[in-house]
C-alpha positions in Angstrom: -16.6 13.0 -7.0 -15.5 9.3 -7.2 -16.1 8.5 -3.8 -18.6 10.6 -2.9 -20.6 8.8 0.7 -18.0 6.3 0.6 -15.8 5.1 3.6 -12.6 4.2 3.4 -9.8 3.0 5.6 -5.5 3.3 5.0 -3.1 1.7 7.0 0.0 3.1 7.1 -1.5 6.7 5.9 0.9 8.9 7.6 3.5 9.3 4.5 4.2 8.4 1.2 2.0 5.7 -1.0 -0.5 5.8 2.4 -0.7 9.6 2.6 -1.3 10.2 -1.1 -3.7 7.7 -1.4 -5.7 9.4 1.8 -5.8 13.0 0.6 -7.1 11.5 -3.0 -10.0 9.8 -0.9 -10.9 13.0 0.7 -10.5 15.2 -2.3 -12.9 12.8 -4.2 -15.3 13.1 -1.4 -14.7 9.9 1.1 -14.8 9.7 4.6 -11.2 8.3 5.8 -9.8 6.5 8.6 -5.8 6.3 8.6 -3.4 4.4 11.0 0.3 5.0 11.2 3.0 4.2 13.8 4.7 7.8 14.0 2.3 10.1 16.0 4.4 13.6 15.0 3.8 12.5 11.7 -0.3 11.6 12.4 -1.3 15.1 14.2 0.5 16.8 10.7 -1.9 14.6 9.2 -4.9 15.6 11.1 -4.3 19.2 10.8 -3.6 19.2 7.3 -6.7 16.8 6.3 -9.0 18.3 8.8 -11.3 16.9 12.0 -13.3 14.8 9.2 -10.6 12.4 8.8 -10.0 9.7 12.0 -6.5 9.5 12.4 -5.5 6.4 14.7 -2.0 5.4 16.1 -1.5 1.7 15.7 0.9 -0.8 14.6 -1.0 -3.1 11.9 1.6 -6.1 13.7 -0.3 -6.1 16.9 -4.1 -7.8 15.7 -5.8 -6.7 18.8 -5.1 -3.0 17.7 -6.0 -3.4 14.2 -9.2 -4.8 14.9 -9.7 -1.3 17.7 -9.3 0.5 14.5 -11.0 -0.8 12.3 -14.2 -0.8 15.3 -13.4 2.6 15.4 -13.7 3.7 12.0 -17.0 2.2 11.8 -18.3 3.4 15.0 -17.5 6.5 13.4 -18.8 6.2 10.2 -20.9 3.4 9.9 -19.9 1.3 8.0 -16.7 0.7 4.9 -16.5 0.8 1.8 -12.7 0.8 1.0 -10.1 -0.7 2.5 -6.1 -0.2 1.1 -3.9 -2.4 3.5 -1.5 -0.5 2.4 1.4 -0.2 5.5 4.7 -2.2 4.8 8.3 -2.8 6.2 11.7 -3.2 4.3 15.1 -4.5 5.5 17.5 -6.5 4.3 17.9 -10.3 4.9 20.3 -11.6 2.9 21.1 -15.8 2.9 23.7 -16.3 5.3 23.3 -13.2 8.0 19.4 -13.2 8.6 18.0 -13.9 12.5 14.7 -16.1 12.2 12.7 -13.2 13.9 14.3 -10.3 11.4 12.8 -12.8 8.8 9.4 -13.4 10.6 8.5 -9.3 11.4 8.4 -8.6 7.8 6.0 -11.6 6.9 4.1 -10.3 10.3 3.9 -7.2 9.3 3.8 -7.4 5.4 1.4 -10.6 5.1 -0.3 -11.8 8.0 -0.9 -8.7 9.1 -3.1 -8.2 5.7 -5.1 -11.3 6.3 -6.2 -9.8 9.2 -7.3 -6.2 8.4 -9.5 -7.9 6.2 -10.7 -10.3 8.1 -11.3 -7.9 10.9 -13.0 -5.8 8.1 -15.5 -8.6 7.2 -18.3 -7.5 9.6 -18.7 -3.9 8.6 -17.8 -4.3 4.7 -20.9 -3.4 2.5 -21.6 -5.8 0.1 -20.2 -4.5 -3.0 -17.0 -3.1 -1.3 -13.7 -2.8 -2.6 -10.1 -4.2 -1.5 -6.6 -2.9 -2.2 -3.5 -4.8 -1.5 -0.4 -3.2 -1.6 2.3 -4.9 -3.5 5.5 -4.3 -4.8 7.5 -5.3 -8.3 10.3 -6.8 -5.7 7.7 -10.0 -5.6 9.2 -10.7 -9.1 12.5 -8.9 -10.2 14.8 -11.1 -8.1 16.6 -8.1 -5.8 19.7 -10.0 -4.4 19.0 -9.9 -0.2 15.5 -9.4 0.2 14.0 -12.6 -0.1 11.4 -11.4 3.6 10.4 -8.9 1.6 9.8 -10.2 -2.2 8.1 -13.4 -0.5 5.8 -11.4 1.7 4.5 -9.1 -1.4 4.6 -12.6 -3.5 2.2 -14.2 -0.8 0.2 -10.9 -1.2 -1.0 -11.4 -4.6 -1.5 -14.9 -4.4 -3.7 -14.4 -1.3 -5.6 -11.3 -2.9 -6.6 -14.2 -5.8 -8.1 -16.5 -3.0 -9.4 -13.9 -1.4 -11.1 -12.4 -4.1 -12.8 -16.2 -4.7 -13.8 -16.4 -1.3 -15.6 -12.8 -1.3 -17.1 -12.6 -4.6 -20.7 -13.8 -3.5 -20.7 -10.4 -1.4 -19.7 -8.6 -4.1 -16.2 -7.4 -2.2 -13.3 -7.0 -4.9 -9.7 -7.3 -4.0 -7.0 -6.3 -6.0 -3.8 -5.2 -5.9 -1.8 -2.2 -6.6 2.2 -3.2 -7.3 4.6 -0.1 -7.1 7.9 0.0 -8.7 10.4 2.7 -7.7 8.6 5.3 -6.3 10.2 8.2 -4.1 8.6 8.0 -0.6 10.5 8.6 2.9 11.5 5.0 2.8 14.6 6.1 1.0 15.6 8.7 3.8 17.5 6.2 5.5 19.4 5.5 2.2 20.9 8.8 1.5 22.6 11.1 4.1 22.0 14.8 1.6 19.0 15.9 -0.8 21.9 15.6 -3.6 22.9 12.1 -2.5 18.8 11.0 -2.6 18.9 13.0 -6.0 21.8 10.8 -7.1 19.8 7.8 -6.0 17.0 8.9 -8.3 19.0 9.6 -11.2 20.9 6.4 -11.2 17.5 4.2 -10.3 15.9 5.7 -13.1 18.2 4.7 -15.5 17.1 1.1 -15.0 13.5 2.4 -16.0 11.8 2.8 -19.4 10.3 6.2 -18.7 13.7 7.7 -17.5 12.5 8.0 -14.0 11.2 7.2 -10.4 7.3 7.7 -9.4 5.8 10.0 -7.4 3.2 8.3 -4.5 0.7 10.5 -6.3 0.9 8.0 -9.4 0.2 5.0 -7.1 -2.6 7.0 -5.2 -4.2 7.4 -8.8 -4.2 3.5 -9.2 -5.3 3.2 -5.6 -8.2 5.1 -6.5 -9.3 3.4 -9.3 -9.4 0.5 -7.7 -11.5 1.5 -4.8 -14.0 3.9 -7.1 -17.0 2.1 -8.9 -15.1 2.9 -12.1 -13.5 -0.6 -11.5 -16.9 -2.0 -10.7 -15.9 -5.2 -12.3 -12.2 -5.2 -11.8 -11.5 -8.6 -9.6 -8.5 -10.5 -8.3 -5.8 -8.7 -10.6 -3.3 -6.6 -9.7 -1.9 -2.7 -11.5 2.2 -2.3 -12.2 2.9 1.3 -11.5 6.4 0.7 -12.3 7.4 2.9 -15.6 7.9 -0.4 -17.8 10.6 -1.4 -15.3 9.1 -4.9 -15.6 7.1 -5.2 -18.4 9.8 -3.6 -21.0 12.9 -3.7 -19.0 14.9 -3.7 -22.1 13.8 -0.3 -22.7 15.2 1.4 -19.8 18.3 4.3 -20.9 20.5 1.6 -19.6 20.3 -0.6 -22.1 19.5 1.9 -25.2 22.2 2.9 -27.8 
């Protein structure tokens, strides 16, 4: 097992990228700690991933409750080893129709809420431990209104490098994982029908070397590289799970003959 005695932490573990990434941790033998906002969605979690695995309501945009939960999870286990700050928000805010505080909760919760998981994380991190960013391909591609969003996950890398300087002398990695189109319940609120959502796959796949969207699972994989002492000397970088969609856009069926 690849993280056999380990201890790990996921925010936002209660779907998608976060969920996949936590049953991939327990399958490979780690203890986990998850937070998530939606409690229906937390006690499925908790039943399906067993009394083993702390499962913590908590908003990572309110500090005082990240640090609860991150005192919690090493009251509970002792200690951590792996950390994916992984929970995220998405909306629109285009130049022109944007309110200063629509701008500001995404940079709360996408950004400064990162800087402090880990800093809240820096008194029970063993030496050696390893940190996983979340990103996102938006950070570069240029998607017309969502400049919140592509600046937060641009900040995100950047700070993951400094980071990474900073904690180096312990031994701590941090790198980042940066998804491309993946299918995760953030597209729910996109499509009213399972054929409409299908639609949506279909035509965002198109724009996609490899023909298609990701599945979570294919992030979680990444996820778990990074956090397993396979990566051991892995440091201030970041994995594209993205199909080619920006290394080789030019190769996406849109585009071929």
């Amino acid at each position: 097992m690849r993280l056999a005695g380990k201890v790990a932490l996921v925010t936002g573990g209660n779907s998608g990228i976060g969920l996949a990434t936590a049953r991939l941790f327990v399958a490979e033998g780690a203890k986990v700690a998850i937070t998530g906002r939606n409690q229906k969605r937390l006690d499925a979690v908790a039943a399906e991933l067993g009394p083993e695995v702390l499962v913590m309501n908590g908003d990572v945009s309110d500090f005082a409750a990240i640090e609860k939960s991150i005192a919690a999870t090493a009251e509970r286990f002792g200690r951590l080893d792996v950390v994916f700050a992984n929970a995220g928000i998405a909306h629109a805010t285009p130049v022109g129709a944007t309110t200063v505080e629509s701008f500001e909760k995404i940079l709360r919760v996408n950004l400064t809420s990162t800087f402090f998981i880990v800093q809240a994380s820096l008194p029970y991190l063993n030496d050696g431990a390893s940190i996983i960013f979340n990103g996102s391909v938006q950070s570069v591609n240029g998607r017309p209104g969502f400049s919140a969003y592509a600046a937060s996950k641009a900040a995100v890398r950047t700070m993951a490098r400094v980071m990474a300087a900073e904690l180096s002398p312990r031994g701590v990695r941090i790198n980042v994982v940066t998804p491309g189109a993946i299918d995760t319940p953030v597209w729910n609120p996109l499509t009213g029908s399972p054929e409409e959502k299908n639609a949506l796959r279909k035509q965002m796949g198109r724009a996609i070397p490899l023909g298609r969207v990701g599945a979570s699972l294919e992030v979680a994989n990444a996820v778990l590289f990074l956090a397993s002492d396979e990566s051991s000397f892995v440091q201030a970088t970041e994995i594209v799970v993205d199909g080619g969609a920006t290394g080789a856009p030019m190769g996406a069926p849109i585009y071929r003959q």
